[in-house]
VEXKOLDREN-868671 format. One line per 4 residues: their letters; for each residue x, y, z of C-alpha. Coordinates in nm, 3 decimals. Layout:
// VEXKOLDREN-868671
A = X,Y,Z; ...
// end
This chain:
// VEXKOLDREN-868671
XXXX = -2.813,-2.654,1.726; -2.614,-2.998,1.687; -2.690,-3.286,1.903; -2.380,-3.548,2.009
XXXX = -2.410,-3.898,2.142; -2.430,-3.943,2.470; -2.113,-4.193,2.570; -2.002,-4.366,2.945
XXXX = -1.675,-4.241,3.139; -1.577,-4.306,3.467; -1.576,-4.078,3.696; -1.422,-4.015,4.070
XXXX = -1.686,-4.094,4.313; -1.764,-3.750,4.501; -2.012,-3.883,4.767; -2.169,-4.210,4.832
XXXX = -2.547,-4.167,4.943; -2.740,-4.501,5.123; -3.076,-4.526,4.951; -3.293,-4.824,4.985
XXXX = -3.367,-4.976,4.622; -3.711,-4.897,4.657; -3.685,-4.497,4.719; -3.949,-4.309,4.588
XXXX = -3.936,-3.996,4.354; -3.899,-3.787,4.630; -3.623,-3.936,4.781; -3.433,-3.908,4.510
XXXX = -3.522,-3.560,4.480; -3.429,-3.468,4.803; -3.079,-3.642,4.768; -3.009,-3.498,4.454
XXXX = -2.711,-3.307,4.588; -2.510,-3.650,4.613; -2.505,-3.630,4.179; -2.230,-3.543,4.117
XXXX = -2.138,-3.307,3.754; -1.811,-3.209,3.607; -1.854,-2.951,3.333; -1.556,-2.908,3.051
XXXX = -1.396,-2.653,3.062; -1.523,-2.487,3.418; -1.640,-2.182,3.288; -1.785,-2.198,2.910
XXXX = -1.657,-2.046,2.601; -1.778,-1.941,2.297; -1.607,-2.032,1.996; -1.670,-2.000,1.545
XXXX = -2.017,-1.857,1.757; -2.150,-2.132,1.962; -2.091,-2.225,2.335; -1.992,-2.576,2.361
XXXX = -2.096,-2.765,2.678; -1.954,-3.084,2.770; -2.132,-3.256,3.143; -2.068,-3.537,3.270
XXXX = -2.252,-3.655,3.555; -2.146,-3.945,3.822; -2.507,-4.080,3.997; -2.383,-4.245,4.363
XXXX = -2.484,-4.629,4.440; -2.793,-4.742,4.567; -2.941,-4.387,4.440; -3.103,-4.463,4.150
XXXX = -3.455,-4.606,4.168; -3.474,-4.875,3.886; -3.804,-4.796,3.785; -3.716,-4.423,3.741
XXXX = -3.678,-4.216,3.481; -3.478,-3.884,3.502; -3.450,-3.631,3.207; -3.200,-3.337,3.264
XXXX = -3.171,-3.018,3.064; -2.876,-2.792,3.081; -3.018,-2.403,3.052; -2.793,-2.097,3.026
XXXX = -2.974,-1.850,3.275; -2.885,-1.477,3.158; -3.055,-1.098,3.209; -3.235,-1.122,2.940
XXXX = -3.349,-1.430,2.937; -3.253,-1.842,2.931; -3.115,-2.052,2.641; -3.192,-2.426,2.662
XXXX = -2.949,-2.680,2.542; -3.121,-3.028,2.405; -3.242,-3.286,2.717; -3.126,-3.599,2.785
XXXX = -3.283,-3.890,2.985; -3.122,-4.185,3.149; -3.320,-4.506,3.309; -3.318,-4.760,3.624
XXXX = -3.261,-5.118,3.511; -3.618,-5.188,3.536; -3.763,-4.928,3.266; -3.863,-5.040,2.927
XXXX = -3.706,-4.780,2.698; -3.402,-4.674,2.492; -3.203,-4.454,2.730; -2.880,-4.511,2.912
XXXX = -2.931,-4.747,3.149; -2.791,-4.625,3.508; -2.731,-4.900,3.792; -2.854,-4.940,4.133
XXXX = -2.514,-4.983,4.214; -2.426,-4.627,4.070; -2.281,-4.505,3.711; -2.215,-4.203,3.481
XXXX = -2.313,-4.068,3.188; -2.143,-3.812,2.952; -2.328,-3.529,2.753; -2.188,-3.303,2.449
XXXX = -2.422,-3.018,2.307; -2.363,-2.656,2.148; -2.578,-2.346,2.100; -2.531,-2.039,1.902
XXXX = -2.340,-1.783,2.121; -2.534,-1.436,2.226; -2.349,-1.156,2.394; -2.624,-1.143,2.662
XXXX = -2.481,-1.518,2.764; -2.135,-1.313,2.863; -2.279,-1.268,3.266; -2.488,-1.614,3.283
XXXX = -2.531,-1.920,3.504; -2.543,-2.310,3.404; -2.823,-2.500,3.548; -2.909,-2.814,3.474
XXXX = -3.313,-2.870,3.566; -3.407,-3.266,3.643; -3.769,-3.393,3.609; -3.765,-3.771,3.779
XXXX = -4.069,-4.000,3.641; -4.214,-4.347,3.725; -4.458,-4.455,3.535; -4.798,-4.130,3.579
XXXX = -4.590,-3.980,3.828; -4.307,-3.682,3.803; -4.104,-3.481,3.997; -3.904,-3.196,3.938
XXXX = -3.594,-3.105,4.106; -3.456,-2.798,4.220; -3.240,-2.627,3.939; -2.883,-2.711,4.028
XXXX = -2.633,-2.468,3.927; -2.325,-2.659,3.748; -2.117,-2.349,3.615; -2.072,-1.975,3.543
XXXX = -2.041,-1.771,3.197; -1.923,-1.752,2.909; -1.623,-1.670,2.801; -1.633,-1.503,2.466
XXXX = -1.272,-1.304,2.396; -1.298,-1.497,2.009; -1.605,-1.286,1.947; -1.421,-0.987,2.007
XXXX = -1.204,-1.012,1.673; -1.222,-0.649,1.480; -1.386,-0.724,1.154; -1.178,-0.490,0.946
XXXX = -1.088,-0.673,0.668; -0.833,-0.518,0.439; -0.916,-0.416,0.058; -0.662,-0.375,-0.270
XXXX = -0.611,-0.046,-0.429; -0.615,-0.165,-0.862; -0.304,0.018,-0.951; -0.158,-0.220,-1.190
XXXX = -0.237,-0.398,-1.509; -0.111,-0.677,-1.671; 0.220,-0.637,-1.849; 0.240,-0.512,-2.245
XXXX = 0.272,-0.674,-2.452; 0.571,-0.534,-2.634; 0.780,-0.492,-2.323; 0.790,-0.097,-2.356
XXXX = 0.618,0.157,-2.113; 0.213,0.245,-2.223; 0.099,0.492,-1.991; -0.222,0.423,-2.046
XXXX = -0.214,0.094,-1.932; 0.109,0.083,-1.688; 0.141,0.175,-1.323; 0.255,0.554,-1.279
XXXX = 0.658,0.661,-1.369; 0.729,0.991,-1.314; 1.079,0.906,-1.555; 1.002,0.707,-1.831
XXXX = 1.300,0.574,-2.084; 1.219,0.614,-2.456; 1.449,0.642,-2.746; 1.448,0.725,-3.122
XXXX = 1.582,0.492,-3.396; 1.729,0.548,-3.794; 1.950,0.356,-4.014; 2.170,0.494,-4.250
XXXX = 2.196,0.185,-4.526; 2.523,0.143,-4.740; 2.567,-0.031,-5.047; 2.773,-0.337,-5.157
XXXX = 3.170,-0.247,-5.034; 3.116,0.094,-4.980; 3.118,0.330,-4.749; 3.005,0.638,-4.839
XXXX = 2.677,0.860,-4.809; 2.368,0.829,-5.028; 2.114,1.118,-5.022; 1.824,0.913,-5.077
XXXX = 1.967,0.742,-4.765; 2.043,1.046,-4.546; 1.706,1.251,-4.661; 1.477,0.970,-4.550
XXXX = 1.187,1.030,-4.327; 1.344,0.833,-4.049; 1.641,0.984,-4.015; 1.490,1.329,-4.048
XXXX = 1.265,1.186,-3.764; 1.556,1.102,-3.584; 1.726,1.419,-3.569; 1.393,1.663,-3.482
XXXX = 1.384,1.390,-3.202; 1.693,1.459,-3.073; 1.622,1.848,-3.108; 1.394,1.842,-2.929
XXXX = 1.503,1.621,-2.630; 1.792,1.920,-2.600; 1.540,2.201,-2.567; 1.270,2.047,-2.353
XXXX = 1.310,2.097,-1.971; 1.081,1.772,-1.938; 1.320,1.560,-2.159; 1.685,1.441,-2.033
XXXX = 1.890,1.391,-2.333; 2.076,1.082,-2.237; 2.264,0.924,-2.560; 2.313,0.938,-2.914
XXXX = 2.507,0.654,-3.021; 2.579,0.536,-3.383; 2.662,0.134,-3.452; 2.818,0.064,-3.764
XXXX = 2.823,-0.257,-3.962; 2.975,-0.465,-4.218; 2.821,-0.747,-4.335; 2.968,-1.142,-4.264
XXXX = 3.052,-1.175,-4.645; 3.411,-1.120,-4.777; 3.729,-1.153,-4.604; 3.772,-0.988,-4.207
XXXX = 4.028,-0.714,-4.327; 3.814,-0.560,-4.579; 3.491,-0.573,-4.349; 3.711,-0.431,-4.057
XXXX = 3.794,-0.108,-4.249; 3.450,-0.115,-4.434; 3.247,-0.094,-4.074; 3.511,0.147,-3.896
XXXX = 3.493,0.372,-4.222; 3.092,0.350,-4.211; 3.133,0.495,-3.838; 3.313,0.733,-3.976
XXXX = 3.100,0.876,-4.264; 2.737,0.788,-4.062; 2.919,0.994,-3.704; 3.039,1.295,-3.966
XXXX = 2.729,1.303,-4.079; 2.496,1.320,-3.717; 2.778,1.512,-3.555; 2.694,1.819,-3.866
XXXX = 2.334,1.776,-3.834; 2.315,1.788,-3.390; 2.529,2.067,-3.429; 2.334,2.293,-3.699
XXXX = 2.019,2.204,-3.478; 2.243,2.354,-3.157; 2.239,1.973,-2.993; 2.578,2.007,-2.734
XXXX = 2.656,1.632,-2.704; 2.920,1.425,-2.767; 2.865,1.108,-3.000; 2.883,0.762,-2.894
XXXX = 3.041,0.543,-3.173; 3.124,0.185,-3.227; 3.175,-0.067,-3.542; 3.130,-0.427,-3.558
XXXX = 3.336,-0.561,-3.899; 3.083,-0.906,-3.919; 2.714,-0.901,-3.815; 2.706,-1.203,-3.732
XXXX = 2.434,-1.162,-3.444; 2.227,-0.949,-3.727; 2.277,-1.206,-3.946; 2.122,-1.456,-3.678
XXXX = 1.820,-1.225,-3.623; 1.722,-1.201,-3.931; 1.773,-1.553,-4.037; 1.517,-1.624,-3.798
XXXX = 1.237,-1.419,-3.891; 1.305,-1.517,-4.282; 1.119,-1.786,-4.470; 1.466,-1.862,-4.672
XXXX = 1.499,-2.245,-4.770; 1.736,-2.427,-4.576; 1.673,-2.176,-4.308; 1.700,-2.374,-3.981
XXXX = 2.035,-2.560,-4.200; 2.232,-2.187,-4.219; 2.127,-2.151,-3.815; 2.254,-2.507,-3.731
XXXX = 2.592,-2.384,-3.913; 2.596,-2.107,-3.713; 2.558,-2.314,-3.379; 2.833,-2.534,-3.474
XXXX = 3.114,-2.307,-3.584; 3.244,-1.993,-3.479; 3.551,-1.945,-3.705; 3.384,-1.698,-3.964
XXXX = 3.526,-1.799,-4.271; 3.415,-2.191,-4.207; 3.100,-2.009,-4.168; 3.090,-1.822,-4.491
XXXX = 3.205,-2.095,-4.693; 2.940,-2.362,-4.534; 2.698,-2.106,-4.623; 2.818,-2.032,-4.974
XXXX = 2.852,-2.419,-5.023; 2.446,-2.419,-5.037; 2.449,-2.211,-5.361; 2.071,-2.167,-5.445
XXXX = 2.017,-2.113,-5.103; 2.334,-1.864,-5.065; 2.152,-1.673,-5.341; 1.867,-1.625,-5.157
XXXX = 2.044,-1.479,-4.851; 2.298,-1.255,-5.049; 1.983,-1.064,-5.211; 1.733,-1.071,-4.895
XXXX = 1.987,-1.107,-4.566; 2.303,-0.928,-4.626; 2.195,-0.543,-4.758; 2.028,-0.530,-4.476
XXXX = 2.339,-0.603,-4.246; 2.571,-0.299,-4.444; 2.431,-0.024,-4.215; 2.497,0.256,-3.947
XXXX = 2.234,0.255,-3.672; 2.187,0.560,-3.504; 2.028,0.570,-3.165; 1.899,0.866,-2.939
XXXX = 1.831,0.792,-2.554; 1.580,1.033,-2.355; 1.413,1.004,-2.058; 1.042,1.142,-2.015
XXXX = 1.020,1.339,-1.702; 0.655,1.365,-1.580; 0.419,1.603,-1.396; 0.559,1.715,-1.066
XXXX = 0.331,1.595,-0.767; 0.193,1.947,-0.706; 0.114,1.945,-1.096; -0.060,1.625,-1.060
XXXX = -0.249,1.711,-0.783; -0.362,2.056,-0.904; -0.471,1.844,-1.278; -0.631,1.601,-1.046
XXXX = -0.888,1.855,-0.883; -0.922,2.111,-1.200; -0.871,1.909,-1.493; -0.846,1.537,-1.464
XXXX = -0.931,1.426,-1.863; -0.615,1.619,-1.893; -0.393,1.304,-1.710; -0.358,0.952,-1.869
XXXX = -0.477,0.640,-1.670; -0.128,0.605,-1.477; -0.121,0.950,-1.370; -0.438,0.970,-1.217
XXXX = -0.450,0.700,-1.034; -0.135,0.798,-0.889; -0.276,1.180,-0.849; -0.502,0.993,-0.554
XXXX = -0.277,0.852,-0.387; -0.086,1.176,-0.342; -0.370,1.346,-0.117; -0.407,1.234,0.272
XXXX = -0.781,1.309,0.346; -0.967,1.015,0.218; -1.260,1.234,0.092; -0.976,1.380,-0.166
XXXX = -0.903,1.045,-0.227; -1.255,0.965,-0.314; -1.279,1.270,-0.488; -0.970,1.169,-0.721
XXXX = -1.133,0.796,-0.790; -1.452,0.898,-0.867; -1.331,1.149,-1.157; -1.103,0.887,-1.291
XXXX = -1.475,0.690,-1.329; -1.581,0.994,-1.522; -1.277,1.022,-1.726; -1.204,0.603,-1.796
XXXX = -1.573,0.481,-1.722; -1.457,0.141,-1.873; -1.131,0.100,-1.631; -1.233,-0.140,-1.352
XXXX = -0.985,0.008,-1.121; -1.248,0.361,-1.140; -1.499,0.195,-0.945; -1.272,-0.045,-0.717
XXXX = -1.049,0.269,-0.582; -1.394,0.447,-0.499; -1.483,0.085,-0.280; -1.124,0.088,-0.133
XXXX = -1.171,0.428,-0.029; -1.529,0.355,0.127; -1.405,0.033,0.313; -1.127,0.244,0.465
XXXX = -1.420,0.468,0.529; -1.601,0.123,0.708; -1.837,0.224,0.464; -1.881,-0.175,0.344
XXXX = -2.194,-0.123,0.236; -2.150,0.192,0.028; -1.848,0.017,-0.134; -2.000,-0.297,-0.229
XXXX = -2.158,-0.194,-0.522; -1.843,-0.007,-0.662; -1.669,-0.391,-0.632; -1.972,-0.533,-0.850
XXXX = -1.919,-0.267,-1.106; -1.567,-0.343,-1.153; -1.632,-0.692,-1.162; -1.850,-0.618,-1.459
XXXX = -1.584,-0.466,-1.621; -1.314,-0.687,-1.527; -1.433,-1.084,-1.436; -1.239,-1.271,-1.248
XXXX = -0.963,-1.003,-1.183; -0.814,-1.129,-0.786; -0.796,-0.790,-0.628; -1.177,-0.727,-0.709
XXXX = -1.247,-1.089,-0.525; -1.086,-1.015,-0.231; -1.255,-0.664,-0.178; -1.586,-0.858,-0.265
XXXX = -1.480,-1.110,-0.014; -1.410,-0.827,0.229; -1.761,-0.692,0.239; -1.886,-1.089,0.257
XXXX = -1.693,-1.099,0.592; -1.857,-0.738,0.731; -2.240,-0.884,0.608; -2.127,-1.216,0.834
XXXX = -2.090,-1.450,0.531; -1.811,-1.603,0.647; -1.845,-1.932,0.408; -1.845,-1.680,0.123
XXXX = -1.569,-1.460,0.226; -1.318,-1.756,0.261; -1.454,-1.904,-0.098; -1.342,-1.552,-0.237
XXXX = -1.028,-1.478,-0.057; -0.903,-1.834,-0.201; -0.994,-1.679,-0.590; -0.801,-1.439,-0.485
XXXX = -0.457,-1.603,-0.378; -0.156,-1.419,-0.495; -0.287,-1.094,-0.511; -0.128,-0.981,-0.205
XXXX = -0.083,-0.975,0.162; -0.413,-0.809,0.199; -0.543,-1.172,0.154; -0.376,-1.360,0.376
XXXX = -0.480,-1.085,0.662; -0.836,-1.154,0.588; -0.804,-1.552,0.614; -0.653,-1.466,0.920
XXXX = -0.974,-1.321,1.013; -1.164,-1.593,0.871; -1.006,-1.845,1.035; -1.060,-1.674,1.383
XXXX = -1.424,-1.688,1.282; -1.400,-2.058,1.221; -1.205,-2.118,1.540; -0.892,-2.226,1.367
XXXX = -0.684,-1.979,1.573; -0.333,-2.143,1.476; -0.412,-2.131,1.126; -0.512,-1.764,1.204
XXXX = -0.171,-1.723,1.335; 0.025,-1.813,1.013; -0.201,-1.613,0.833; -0.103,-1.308,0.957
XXXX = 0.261,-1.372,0.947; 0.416,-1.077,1.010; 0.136,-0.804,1.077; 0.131,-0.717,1.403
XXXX = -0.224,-0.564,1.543; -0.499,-0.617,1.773; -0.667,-0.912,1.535; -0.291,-1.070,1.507
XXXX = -0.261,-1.071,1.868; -0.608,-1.193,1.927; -0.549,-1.474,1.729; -0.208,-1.539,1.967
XXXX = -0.453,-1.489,2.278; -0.678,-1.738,2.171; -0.421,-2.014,2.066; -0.226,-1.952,2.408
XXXX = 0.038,-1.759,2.293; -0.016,-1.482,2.550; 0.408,-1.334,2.528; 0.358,-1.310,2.120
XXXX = 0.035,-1.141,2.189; 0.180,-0.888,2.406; 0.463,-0.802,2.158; 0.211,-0.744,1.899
XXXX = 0.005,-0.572,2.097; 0.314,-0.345,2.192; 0.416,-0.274,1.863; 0.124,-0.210,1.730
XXXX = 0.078,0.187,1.706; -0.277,0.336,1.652; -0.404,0.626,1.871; -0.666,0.563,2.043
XXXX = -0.730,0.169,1.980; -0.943,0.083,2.295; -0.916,-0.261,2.213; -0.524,-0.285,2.187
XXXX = -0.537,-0.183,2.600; -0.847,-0.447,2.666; -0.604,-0.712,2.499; -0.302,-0.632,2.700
XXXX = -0.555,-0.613,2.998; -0.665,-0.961,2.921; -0.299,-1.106,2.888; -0.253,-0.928,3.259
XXXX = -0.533,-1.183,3.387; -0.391,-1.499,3.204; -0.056,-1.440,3.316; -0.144,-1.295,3.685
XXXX = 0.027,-0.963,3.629; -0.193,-0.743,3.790; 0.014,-0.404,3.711; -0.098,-0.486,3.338
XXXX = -0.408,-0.610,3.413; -0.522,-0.277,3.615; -0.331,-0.041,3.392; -0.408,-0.169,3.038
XXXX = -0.796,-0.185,3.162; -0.808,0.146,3.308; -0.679,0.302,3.005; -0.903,0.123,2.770
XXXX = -1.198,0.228,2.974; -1.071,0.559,2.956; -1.075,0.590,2.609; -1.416,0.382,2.561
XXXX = -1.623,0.451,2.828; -1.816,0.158,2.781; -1.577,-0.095,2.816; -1.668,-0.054,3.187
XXXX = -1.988,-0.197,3.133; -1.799,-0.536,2.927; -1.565,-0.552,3.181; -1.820,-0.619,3.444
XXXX = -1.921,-0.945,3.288; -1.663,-1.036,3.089; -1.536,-1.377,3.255; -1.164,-1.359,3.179
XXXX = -1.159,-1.123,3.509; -1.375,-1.341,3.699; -1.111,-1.342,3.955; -1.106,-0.999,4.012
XXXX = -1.472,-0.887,4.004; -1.457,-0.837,4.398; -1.115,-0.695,4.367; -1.148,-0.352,4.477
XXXX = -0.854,-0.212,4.201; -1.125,-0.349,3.934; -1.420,-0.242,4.080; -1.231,0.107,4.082
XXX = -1.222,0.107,3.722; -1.540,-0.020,3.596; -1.796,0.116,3.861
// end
């Protein structure tokens, strides 16, 4: 419980009461109906879990005996019991102490406490209970009732908070699909590669060249991208080159004549094999962009001096001749860059077609070692009932025991469940496996928030920035926890839900509320009618009050009993429409 000073105001003067200065106890007692106390706001609220109370109370002149002391306690009367908030004592002029001093002529004094909220304070009375003392003597006062209540709508926030499925890793490396470590594709691009190298000015066909492994490789590829029904056979294209040395004419016919021999060649093989496609073909008479490429990954002297030349010129014959103008390091190049340039590459385009969903379902339940990472995570995702679901993760744990997204699907899948506390331990274990991955800190963050930790939860949503929307829903939460109820607001941004529109209630947005509350579909939500019944009181439409709060009584029965006490219908709890609905 904290404790706040104690501080003057001035107050409107409710009653003046004609005491002699030398009243006893008792007289003050018995005239203690002139005080006069103003409590802020009239009927309490709770808020981040305590119940703020603010008094302040206005004594009349020529009440206060000066050699009195009086020391007041506020106490929150309920069913089951009373919660005290700390005392405070204020003095006549003539006492020897350290309290506020309070006039014969009359004064005020101002008092600022908090206690942690209890639902039990929801149907509750304010007293505040006076003992008067002069020096042996006391006196206490009758209890005198200051306020009603508690409002507590901010404690009735859903804690749901939402967890990350780990679908995705990080990126490869070498830019190409692993599917062993990338999300699911049911079409996946891949292709085939071979070169067909040519020597010195020539153009034609060497059978150490045209027997190689590659190109062999190249052409079962493409065989077999015609006959499978899970392969599209998209491409084959051949690119034929000359390289930049010599004059443009001769490397002009030299790379169109390479097309020709490399194109002759393929187009035989495809068609031996019984591939039905038609060839792609293109020439380029100076490599120029080959030449770059390889430049750059050589250790040639004078390397980064034959790339400036190429940045600076793009006639080729300056180029050629700046080059050949470094002789030693021409040399160099004409053995190690060019051969490599005086080539036909031939390409073949495919795309992998995957498992149909009914395939990867049926693998899923009978034979899950049988799918790679990617396919069985997506697999789960492909069932509705979350038991499947569960089913689906906790093979993949089986199957990949050191994947941290095995044990955080099979936490997802319990939180979804509620099932925070079954799930927790799942989050650890992929934490083990995975530190410091975000998606694992939010869902560890999400069970924080469900055990009450609220300091923790917010210290693991913020490790978790980036990682999704998912986070910035449950900071939303958090911050209606902390009372921050326009941060909550941005928070949720564009979710729209009983928690969003909560957070709209409590920051006086009542209209947005509605609309959220409106467009917000989930059958059955008790609490998206007791909302809308709420906004109905704050905006004195009764037709939404009545309706919205019949309805969510229907559906939860013991609304009726929350209802009854529940101070934001304070107005109505004689109202015979509302006693209709909750008796």
């Amino acid at each position: 419980m904290k404790r706040i000073n104690f501080k003057p105001t001035i107050l409107v003067v409710t009653a003046a009461v004609l005491l002699s200065g030398c009243s006893g106890l008792n007289k003050m007692k018995k005239n203690a109906d002139q005080i006069n106390f103003k409590v802020t706001p009239e009927v309490l609220e709770a808020h981040a879990g305590e119940v703020d109370l603010a008094i302040t109370g206005r004594f009349p002149e020529k009440y206060f005996n000066k050699k009195v002391t009086l020391t007041a306690t506020p106490v929150l009367k309920y069913e089951s019991g009373e919660t005290k908030y700390q005392p405070v004592s204020v003095q006549g002029e003539s006492v020897q102490a350290n309290n506020k001093v309070i006039s014969y002529n009359g004064g005020s004094v101002s008092y600022k406490d908090a206690t942690a909220y209890d639902k039990s304070m929801a149907k509750s009375e304010l007293y505040v209970n006076i003992k008067a003392s002069q020096g042996k003597k006391s006196v206490d006062f009758a209890p005198i009732k200051v306020a009603d209540g508690v409002i507590a709508t901010s404690e009735k926030v859903v804690i749901m908070p939402q967890p990350i499925l780990g679908v995705v890793r990080e990126a490869n490396n070498s830019g190409k699909y692993n599917p062993s470590t990338d999300a699911f594709q049911r079409v996946v691009p891949d292709e085939k590669m071979a070169d067909i190298m040519y020597l010195i000015n020539r153009s034609n066909l060497r059978r150490e060249e045209i027997e190689k492994s590659e190109v062999k490789a190249l052409e079962d590829y493409t065989k077999k991208a015609s006959e499978d029904s899970r392969i599209n056979l998209k491409d084959v294209e051949i690119s034929a080159y000359a390289s930049p040395d010599g004059s443009i004419d001769l490397n002009t016919d030299l790379a169109a004549e390479r097309k020709n021999t490399s194109s002759a060649f393929l187009a035989k093989k495809l068609k031996e094999a019984g591939v039905d496609i038609e060839l792609k073909t293109k020439y380029t008479p100076e490599d120029w962009e080959g030449f770059k490429e390889k430049m750059e990954k050589s250790n040639i002297q004078d390397k980064e001096l034959i790339l400036r030349v190429l940045s600076m010129y793009n006639d080729p014959e300056v180029r050629e001749r700046e080059i050949r103008n470094l002789s030693e390091t021409f040399t160099e190049v004409a053995s190690d860059i060019l051969p490599q340039l005086r080539r036909a590459k031939m390409v073949t385009s495919v795309d992998m077609v995957g498992k149909s969903d009914e395939e990867l379902k049926a693998a899923a339940k009978e034979d899950p070692a049988s799918l790679n990472e990617a396919e069985l995570l997506y697999a789960a995702t492909l069932f509705d009932d979350m038991d499947d679901q569960l089913e689906v993760y906790k093979s993949f744990v089986k199957v990949y025991p050191n994947d941290w997204r095995g044990p955080n699907n099979v936490g997802y899948v319990l939180a979804k469940q509620m099932k925070y506390a079954e799930a927790k331990p799942n989050f650890e274990k992929a934490e083990t496996l995975k530190n410091n991955e975000p998606i694992i800190k939010n869902n560890l963050g999400a069970v924080a928030l469900t055990e009450g930790d609220v300091a923790k939860a917010e210290g693991l949503f913020g490790a978790a920035a980036g990682s999704g929307e998912e986070v910035n829903y449950n900071l939303g939460l958090v911050s209606i926890k902390k009372a921050e109820y326009d941060k909550a607001v941005r928070y949720f941004g564009s979710y729209q839900d009983v928690n969003s529109a909560l957070a709209k209630i409590l920051s006086g947005d009542n209209n947005g509320a509605l609309r959220d509350l409106e467009a917000f579909q989930m059958e059955g939500c008790y609490m998206k009618e007791y909302f809308k019944a709420i906004i109905g009181a704050h905006t004195a439409k009764e037709s939404l009050l009545f309706e919205s709060l019949k309805a969510a009584c229907d559906i939860n029965a013991n609304l009726k009993a929350v209802a009854k006490t529940d101070m934001e219908f304070a107005k109505y709890f004689s109202d015979p429409k509302f006693k209709a609905i909750v008796d």
